[in-house]
N, C-alpha and C positions, 0 to 999 in steps of 0.2 A: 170353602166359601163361608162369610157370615154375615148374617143381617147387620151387624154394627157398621157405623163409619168409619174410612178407611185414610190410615195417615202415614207421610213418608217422614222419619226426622232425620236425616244426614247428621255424620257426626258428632251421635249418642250414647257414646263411652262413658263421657264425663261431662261435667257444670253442666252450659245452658243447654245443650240436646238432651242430655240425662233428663233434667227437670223438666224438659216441656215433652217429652214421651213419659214421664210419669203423670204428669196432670195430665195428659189425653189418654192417662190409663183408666185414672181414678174418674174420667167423664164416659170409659166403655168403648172406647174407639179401641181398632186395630191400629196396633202402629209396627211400623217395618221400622228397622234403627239399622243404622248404615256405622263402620267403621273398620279401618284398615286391618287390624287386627283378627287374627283366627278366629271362629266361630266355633261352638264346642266342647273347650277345652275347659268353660269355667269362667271365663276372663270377664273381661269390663263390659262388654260388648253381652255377653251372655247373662250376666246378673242385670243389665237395665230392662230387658226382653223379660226378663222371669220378674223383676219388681212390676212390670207395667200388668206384667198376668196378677199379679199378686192383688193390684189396686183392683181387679175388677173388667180391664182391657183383656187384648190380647198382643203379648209382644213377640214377635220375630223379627231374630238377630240376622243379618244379614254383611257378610265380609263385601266390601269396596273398598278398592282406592280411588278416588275421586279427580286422580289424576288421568285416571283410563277413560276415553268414552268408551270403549267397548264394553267396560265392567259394568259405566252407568246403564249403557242399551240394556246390559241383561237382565238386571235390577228392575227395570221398570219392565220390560218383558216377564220377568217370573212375578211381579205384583199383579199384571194384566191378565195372565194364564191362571193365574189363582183366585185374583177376584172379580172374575166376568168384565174387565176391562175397565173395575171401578177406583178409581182414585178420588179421594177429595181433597187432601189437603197436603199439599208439601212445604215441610218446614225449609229451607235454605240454609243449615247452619254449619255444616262443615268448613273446619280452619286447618291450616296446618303450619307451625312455624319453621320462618325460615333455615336452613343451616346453621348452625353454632350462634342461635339466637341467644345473646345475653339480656334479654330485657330491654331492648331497645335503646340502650344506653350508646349507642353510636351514630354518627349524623349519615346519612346518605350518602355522603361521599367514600366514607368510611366502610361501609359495607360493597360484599360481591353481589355482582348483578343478579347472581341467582335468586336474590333474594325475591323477585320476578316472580320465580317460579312458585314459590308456596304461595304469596303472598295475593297478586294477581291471578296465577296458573289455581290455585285451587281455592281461595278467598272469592273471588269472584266470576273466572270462566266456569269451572267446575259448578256454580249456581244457573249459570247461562242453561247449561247443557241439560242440566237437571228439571229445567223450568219448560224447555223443547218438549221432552219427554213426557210432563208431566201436562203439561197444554194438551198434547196429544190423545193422551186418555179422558181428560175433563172437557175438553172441549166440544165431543159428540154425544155427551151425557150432557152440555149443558149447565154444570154444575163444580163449582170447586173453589179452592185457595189455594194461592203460591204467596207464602210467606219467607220474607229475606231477612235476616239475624242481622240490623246492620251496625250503627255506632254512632254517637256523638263525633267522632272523628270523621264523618264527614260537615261538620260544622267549624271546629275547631283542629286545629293541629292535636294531634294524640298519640304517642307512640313511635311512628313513624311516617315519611314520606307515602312510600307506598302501602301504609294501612289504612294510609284517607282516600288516598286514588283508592282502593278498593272499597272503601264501604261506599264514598260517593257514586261508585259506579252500580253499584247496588240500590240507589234510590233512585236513579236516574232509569236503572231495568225497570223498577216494575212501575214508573211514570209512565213510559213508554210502554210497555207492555200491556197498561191497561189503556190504552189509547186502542192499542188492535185486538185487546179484546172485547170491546166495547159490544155488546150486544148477544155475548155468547152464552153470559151467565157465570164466566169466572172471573176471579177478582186475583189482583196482587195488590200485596202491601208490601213494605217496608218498614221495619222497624228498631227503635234506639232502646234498648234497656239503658238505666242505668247504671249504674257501681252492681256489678253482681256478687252476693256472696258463694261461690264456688268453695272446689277445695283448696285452693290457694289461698283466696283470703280468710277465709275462717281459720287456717295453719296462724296466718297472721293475726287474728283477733286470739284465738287459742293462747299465743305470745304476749298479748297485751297490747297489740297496737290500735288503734282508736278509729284511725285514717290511714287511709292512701292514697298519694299522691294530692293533698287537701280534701279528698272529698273521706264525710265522716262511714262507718262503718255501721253504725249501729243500727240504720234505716238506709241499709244498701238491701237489695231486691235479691231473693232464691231466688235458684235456677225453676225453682215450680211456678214464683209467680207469674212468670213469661209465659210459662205454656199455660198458664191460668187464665190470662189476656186473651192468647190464642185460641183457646178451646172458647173463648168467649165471643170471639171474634166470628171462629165459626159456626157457631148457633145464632149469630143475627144475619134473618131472612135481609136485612136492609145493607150488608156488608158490601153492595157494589158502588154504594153513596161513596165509601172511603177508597176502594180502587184505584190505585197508584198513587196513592197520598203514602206522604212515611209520618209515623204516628209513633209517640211515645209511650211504652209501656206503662210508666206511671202516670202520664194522664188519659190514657186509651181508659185503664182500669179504672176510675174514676167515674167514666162514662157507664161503665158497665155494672161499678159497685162491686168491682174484683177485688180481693185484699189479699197480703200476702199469709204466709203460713201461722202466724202469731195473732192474725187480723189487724195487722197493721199497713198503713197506705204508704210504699215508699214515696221518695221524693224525685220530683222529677229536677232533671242538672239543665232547664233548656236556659235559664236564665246566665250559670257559669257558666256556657258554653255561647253566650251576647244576645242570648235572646231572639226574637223575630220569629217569622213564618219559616215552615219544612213544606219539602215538596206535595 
């Protein structure tokens, strides 16, 4: 058990789970990190849990497939039994791509249906499930955050068919979700990063490339400043104002005077993406 606040990040191996269980390291939260992979051995999963102790938090690695409910049930059962039934914040960001993803370089037709399965089956059900669970611990405390990882693609076309059906579906949960929980004390958001610099793209800046896909590199968002927004998010007493709103990280942080790791303000893409109101 520890006096610190207590955080869930789903699929924290790598880019945006990595970065936002390291900034709710370096704010002293506990954070559990979830990812498919063996626990133990040294791996991805083990070195973000010992970076988030490092910052000052405390990280424990935790194996799921987010395919399982039984593996989620247990997960949030061994968080429950270890920290007197306290949860406060679950991140929502676990993805998994589809089979023999090339880059989305195929049309919808063109792909097997499976593609279903990562893409909805753990893109978005696999958040549903997560969010049960995690309602269940916050909600008799009174207290909490369920934050969803979601994308400009649900605005604009991106990637693929079924990557907008799921992040849409994702803004539309926690709309709805903070409708029924209105009065409880916990909030959901949803949220659009933009252009993340992960390790993908920095391979690509490394090489010299500028942009991708139009959008420039040089003032694309770390995976720290998202959990930067987040951790920010979670220290305002006033967070149920934005409850079931989806809120753009780079103008969330604005609001809050969040900057990224260089102290720079990314840009926000609401405009390339036509502009208007988010849920």
């Amino acid at each position: 058990m520890t006096d610190s606040r207590i955080a869930l990040v789903t699929g924290a191996s790598r880019s945006v789970g990595r970065g936002i269980a390291l900034a709710l390291g370096s704010h002293g939260w506990t954070v559990y990190v979830t990812a498919r992979g063996e626990v133990g051995v040294d791996g991805p999963l083990d070195e973000t849990a010992r970076s988030v102790t490092e910052r000052g938090g405390r990280g424990i690695a935790v194996q799921c497939d987010h395919r399982d409910d039984d593996q989620i049930a247990a997960l949030f059962a061994r968080i429950a039994d270890e920290q007197d039934g306290r949860l406060d914040l679950l991140v929502n960001n676990v993805w998994a791509a589809p089979k023999g993803f090339a880059g989305f370089t195929e049309k919808f037709w063109q792909r097997p249906l499976s593609d279903w399965d990562t893409l909805i089956g753990v893109g978005l059900r696999a958040h549903y499930v997560a969010s049960v669970h995690a309602a269940q611990l916050m909600v008799p405390r009174g207290a909490g955050l369920i934050a969803n990882i979601s994308s400009f693609g649900t605005r604009g076309h991106l990637h693929s068919v079924l990557y907008g059906m799921s992040k849409a579906g994702l803004d539309k949960m926690a709309a709805d979700m903070a409708v029924e929980l209105t009065g409880t004390g916990v909030s959901a958001v949803s949220l659009w990063p933009g252009l993340v610099k992960n390790e993908v793209m920095q391979g690509f800046m490394d090489r010299g490339l500028d942009n991708f896909q139009g959008f420039p590199l040089a003032n694309a968002e770390t995976p720290e400043f998202i959990g930067r927004v987040i951790a920010a998010l979670a220290d305002d007493a006033g967070v149920g104002a934005r409850s079931g709103h989806t809120l753009i990280t780079a103008e969330t942080a604005l609001d809050y005077g969040v900057t990224d790791l260089e102290g720079n303000q990314p840009d926000s893409h609401r405009t390339l993406f036509g502009g208007g109101p988010l849920y």
